[in-house]
Each structure stands twice: as structure tokens, then as C-alpha cells.
C-alpha positions in Angstrom: 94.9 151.2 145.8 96.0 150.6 142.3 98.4 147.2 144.1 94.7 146.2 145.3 92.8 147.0 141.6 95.6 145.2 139.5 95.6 142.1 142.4 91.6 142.0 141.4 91.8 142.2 137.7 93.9 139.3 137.7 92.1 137.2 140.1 88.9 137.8 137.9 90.9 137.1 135.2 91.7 133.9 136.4 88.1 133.1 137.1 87.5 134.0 133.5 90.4 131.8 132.0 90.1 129.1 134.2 86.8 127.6 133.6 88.1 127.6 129.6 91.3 126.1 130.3 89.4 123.1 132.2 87.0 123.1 129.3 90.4 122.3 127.0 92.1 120.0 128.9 88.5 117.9 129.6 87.8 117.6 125.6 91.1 116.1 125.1 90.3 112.3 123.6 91.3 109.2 125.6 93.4 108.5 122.8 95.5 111.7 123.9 95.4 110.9 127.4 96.9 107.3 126.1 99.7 108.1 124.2 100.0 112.1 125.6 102.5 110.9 129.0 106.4 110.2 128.9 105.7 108.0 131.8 105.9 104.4 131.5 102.3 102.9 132.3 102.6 100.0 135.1 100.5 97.0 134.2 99.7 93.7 135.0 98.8 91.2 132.3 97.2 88.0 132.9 97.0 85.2 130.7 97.6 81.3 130.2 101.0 82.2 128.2 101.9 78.9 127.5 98.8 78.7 125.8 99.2 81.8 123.8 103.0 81.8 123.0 102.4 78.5 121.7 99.7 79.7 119.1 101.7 80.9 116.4 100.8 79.7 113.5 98.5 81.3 110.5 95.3 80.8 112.1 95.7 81.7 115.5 92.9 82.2 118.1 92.8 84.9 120.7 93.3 84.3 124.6 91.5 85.3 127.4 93.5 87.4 129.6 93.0 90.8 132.3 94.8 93.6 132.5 95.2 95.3 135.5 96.9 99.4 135.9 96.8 102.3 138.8 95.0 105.5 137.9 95.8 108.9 138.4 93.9 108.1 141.8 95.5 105.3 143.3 92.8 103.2 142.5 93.6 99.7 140.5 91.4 99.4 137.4 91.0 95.7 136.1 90.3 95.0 132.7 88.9 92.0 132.2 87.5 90.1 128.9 90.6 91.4 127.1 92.0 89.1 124.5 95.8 88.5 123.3 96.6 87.3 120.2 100.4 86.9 118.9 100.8 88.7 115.9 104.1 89.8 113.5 105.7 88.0 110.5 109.0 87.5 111.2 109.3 88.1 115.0 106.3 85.9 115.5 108.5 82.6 114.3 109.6 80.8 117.4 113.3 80.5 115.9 113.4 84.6 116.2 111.8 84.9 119.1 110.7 82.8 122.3 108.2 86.0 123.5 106.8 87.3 120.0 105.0 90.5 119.8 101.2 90.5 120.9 97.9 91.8 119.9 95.5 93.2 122.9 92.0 93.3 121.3 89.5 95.0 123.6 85.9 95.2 124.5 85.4 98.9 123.7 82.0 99.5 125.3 84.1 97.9 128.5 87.0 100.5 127.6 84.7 103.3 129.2 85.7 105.7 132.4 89.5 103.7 131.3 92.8 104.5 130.3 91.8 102.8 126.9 88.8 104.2 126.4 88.0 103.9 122.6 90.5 101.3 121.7 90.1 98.5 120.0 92.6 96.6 119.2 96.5 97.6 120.2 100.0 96.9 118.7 102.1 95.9 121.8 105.7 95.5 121.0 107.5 92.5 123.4 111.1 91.8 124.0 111.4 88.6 121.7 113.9 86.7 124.1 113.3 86.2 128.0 116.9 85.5 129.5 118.9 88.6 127.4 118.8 91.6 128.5 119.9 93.0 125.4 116.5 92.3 123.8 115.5 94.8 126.4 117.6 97.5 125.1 116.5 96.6 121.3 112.6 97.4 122.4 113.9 100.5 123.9 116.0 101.8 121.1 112.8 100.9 118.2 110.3 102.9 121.1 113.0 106.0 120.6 113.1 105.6 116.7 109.3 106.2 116.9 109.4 108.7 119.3 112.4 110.6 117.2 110.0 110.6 114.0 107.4 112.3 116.0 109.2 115.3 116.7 110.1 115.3 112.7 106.5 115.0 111.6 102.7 114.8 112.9 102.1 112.4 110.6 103.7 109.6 112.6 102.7 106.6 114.8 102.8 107.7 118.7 103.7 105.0 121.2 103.6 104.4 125.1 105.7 102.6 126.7 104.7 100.3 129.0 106.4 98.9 132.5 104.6 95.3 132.6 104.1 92.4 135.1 103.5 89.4 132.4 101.5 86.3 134.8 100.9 83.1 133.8 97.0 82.1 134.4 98.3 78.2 134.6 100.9 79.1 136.8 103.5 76.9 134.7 106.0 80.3 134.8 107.0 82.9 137.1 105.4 86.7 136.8 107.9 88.6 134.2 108.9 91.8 134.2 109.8 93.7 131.2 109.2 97.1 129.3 107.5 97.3 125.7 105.5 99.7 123.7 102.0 100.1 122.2 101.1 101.7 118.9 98.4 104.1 118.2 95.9 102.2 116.2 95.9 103.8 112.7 92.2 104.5 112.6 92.5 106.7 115.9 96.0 108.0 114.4 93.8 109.4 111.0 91.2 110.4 112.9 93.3 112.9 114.9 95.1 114.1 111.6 92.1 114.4 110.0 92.0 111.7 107.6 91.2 108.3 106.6 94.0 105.8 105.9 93.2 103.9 102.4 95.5 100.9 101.2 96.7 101.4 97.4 99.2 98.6 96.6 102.1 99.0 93.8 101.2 103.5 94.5 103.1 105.4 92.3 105.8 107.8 94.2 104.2 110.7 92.1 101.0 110.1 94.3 102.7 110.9 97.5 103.3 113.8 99.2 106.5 114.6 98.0 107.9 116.4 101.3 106.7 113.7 103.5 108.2 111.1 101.6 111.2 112.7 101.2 111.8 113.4 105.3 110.6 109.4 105.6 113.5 108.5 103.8 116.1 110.5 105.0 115.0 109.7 108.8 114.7 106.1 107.1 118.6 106.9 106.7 119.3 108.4 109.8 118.4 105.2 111.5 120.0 102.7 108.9 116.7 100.8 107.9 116.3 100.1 104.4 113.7 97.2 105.5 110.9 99.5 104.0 109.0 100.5 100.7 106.7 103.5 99.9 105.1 102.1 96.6 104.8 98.6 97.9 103.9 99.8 100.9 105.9 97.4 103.0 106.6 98.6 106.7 104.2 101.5 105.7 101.2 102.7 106.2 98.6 105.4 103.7 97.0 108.7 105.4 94.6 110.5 103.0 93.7 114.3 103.8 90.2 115.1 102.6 90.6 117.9 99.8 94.2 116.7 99.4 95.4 115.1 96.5 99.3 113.7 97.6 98.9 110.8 99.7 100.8 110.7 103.2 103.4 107.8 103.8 103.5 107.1 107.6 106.4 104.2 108.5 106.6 101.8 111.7 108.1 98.6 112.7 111.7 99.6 112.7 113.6 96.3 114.6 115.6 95.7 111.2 117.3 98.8 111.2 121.3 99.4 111.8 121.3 101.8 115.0 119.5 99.4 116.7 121.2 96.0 115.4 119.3 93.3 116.2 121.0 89.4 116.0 118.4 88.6 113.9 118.1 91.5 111.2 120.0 90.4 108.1 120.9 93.0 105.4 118.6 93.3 102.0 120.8 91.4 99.7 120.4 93.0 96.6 121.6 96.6 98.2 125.0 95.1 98.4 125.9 95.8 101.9 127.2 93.1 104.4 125.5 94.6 107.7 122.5 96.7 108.5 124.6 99.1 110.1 125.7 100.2 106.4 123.4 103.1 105.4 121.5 103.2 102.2 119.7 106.1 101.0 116.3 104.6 99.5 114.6 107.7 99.1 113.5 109.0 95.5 115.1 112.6 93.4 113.9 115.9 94.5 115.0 119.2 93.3 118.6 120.0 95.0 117.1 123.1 96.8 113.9 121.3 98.0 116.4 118.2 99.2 118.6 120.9 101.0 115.4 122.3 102.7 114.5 118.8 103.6 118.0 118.2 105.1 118.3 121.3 107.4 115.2 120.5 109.2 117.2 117.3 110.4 120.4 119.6 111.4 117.9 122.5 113.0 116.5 119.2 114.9 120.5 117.7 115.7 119.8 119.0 119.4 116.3 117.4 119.9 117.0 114.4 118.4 120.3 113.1 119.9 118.2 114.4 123.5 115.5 112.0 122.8 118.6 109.3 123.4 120.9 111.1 125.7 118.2 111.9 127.8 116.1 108.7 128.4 116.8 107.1 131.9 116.1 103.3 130.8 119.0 103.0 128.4 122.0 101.7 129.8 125.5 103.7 129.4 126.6 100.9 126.7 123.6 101.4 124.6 123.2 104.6 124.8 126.6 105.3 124.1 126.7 103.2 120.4 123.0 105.0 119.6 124.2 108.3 120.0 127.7 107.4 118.0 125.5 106.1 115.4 122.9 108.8 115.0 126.3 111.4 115.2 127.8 109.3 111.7 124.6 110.6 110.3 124.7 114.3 111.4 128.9 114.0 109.9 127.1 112.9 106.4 124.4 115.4 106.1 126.6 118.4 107.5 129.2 117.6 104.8 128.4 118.6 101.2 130.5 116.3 99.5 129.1 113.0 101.8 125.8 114.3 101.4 126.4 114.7 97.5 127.3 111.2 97.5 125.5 109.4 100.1 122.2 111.3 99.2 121.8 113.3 96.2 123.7 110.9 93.6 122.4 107.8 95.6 118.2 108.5 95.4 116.3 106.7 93.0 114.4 108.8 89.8 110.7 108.9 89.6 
């Protein structure tokens, strides 16, 4: 009897929980849904590329294209009346890259019942050259870097990667396939943090959040990517918090930096190293106890972090191999008091 009572309070529990738990899971955003999966999203993109990969220049047009995915259903959805657009500064030269990285600008009231529901415009991050596989491996690695930061911080940029089918309206190239990444548009990223993001050019590093800033450069560090600046707000990007008054730094675009080694990325001249693989702390003074407590969050997250590499199918043995090495030289500096003394504390810049 008291098997058959307990067996009944649960299963009215479960009629009691249930009906909330769908209620949860239905008022997460699209947005979520987007960017909330590990799994690469299958696509087909559509567009006369010759067309658009020519367009480079400052005033560039947008492209008619479709884009075509499988839903959790089965069922092929088909965008159409989306628009590509190359986009980028450096990547977006033709000597960098023969593929450079796109724009997808969407209709949003045609976004509806989608995957994309809401969006706008999306970030999609390409792999630059066509015949090296290596290229490959570079979009991989940056889609980690981003990935890493997110389980440092929030207040980060979320990606999805992407398995795509590229096809060429005109039919003057063969269907392509390749992996990239799309960013979280910044509006939708404040929104789910709660915030606004505001552009303050030449911002004073007193204005920031100290502890955000502080784990942006030391991650900055970890990867070897000194191709940023908080006050000139160069590879980064403002979050403001209503009822806050420190400002939030959040970083992207991270193809310059040394774990990942690009042909193309060059070092910053006047930090006096030869490679980008050379480190450079460019992070500003703390108090020694708050940069300690900044550091152990990175050694507490040694185990997470180096899995986010070791543990991601699409990297091949070689790459994976030099990622993890690299990301380990970091871990040797920060776990040493005397590198860390050098390499960090005596190396940050004063207020």
C-alpha cells in the first residue's frame, strides 16, 4: 500500500511539474534556440558568388541569395529573400583572402516559425582560402577561442557553428563545402544580459568594469592576441547595465592571435616581438590580491578549458595537438609565481 501511495505522489507530481517545465523550455527566445546547440547546423547557401566575392570594395551592395536547413522535424525550411554582403577589414582584401567573411542580412518578419527567428543581420565567419585545408582548422580554432571565453564570462559573444553547402546561383563553381561560425548580434547579446550596448570612443579604463576587464586581458593572454584595445575600443565591443556605473568590455574577432597562427597575422610592431605566438600581457594594474583572484579563476577553469580543445571532434590530431601545447605554456606561466610576476604583474600597464 504505501509502494502504491508513494508511486502516486510521484506520478501527480509529475503532472504538477511537468506542465511548468514545458512552460520553461517554450519561453526560451529563438535567439537561445540559435546559439543554445553544440551541434553544427547543416545549410545550404545559394547565391551568385562570383558576384558577391567580387564586391569588395567600400561601398558594396548586398546579394540575393536562399538559405536552405532541416528542422528538428525532418522538414527542409527555405529561406528565401536573404541577402549576403562581404564584410571585414582586413580579411575582406582579396590578397588575404579569396572567400572573405560574409554578412547574412535577413527579412525578420520572414524569420518567423524559423531557426532565425528575430535576427537581423548575422556575423558569419568563412574560411578565407578555398584549396587549404588549414584555413579550415584556423576557423575552427577562433570558433573555440569564442567558445572558451564563454565559459569565463556571460558577458561574451556566443557562436554556432555551421556545416555549409556554399552553391553558385550562375553555376560558374562547384557546391563547397566547409564549416564556419555566426556571431550573436550584439543587440540580441545586450538584450539577454540585460543591457544596451553604447559606443564611447577614447573610454577611460577607469570607466570599465574593472574585473571584466581584467579577465579580458588575461584570456586576451592566454590565447596570445594583443590585436585589441579596451579604450579605443578596437576588436571590442561596450555593454552597459542599467543602474550600473562600470561599463562591460566584451572582445571578438580573434584570427590575429598566436594559438591560432594564421599566415597572414603579423605581430604589433611597436610590442617588440617577432611572432604572434609571443605573448604580451596588455592588460592594465590591479591590486596584487584582486589580480591573484582574477588568475585562479583561469587555473580552477584549467580542466574546462583545455576540454573545450581536447574534446572537439572537428580538429584534426596536428591541430589539436599545437592548441592544447600552447594553451598548456600559459597554464606553466600563471601556475608559476615568479613567471606570473614577470609576465603579468610587472608587465600591465598603470591607469
Amino acid at each position: 500500500m504505501k509502494v502504491y501511495l508513494s508511486a502516486l505522489f510521484v506520478f501527480v507530481c509529475s503532472l504538477c511539474i511537468s506542465p511548468l517545465y514545458a512552460q520553461q523550455s517554450s519561453s526560451l527566445s529563438a535567439n537561445d534556440l540559435l546559439f543554445g546547440s553544440e551541434e553544427p547546423l547543416k545549410v545550404e547557401l545559394v547565391c551568385n558568388f562570383k558576384a558577391l566575392l567580387k564586391d569588395r570594395d567600400e561601398e558594396r551592395e548586398y546579394h540575393p541569395a536562399t538559405l536552405t536547413y532541416t528542422d528538428e522535424h525532418g522538414q527542409k525550411v527555405v529561406m528565401e529573400h536573404l541577402k549576403l554582403r562581404t564584410r571585414g577589414n582586413f580579411r575582406r582584401k582579396r590578397a588575404t583572402c579569396a572567400f572573405p567573411p560574409i554578412r547574412l542580412n535577413f527579412v525578420k518578419d520572414q524569420t518567423e516559425g524559423t531557426l532565425f527567428e528575430g535576427q537581423d543581420k548575422l556575423k558569419l565567419v568563412t574560411h578565407c582560402q578555398n584549396k587549404s585545408s588549414a584555413y579550415q582548422q584556423y576557423v575552427l580554432q577562433e570558433y573555440l577561442i569564442y567558445k572558451m571565453y564563454n565559459l569565463l564570462t556571460p558577458y561574451s559573444f556566443r557562436v554556432r557553428l555551421l556545416d555549409i553547402t556554399y552553391v553558385d546561383s550562375a553555376g560558374k563553381y562547384e557546391p563547397m563545402n566547409k564549416h564556419a561560425f555566426i556571431i550573436e548580434d550584439e543587440d540580441l547579446m545586450a538584450e539577454r544580459l540585460g543591457g544596451k550596448m553604447v559606443e564611447i570612443p577614447g573610454i577611460s579604463p577607469l570607466s570599465l568594469d574593472q574585473e571584466i576587464s581584467s579577465r579580458l586581458a588575461i584570456f586576451q593572454f592566454m590565447v596570445g592576441n594583443t590585436d585589441f584595445s579596451l579604450p579605443y575600443m578596437h576588436n571590442v565591443k561596450l555593454l552597459q547595465i542599467p543602474g550600473q556605473q562600470a561599463i562591460i568590455p566584451i572582445p571578438y574577432d580573434f584570427d590575429w592571435s598566436g594559438l591560432i597562427s594564421a599566415p597572414y597575422a603579423v605581430p604589433n610592431e611597436t610590442l617588440g616581438i617577432k611572432s604572434v605566438r609571443e605573448r604580451v600581457f596588455r592588460g592594465f594594474c590591479r591590486p596584487k590580491e584582486e589580480f591573484k583572484a582574477d588568475i585562479q579563476l583561469f587555473i580552477d577553469k584549467n580542466p574546462q578549458l583545455l576540454a573545450v580543445v581536447s574534446e572537439f571532434p572537428l580538429l584534426n590530431e596536428k591541430t589539436k595537438k599545437r592548441t592544447l601545447k600552447y594553451l598548456q605554456s600559459f597554464f606553466n606561466i600563471i601556475e608559476s609565481p615568479s613567471a606570473c610576476q614577470r609576465e603579468i604583474f610587472q608587465a600591465c600597464r598603470e591607469i
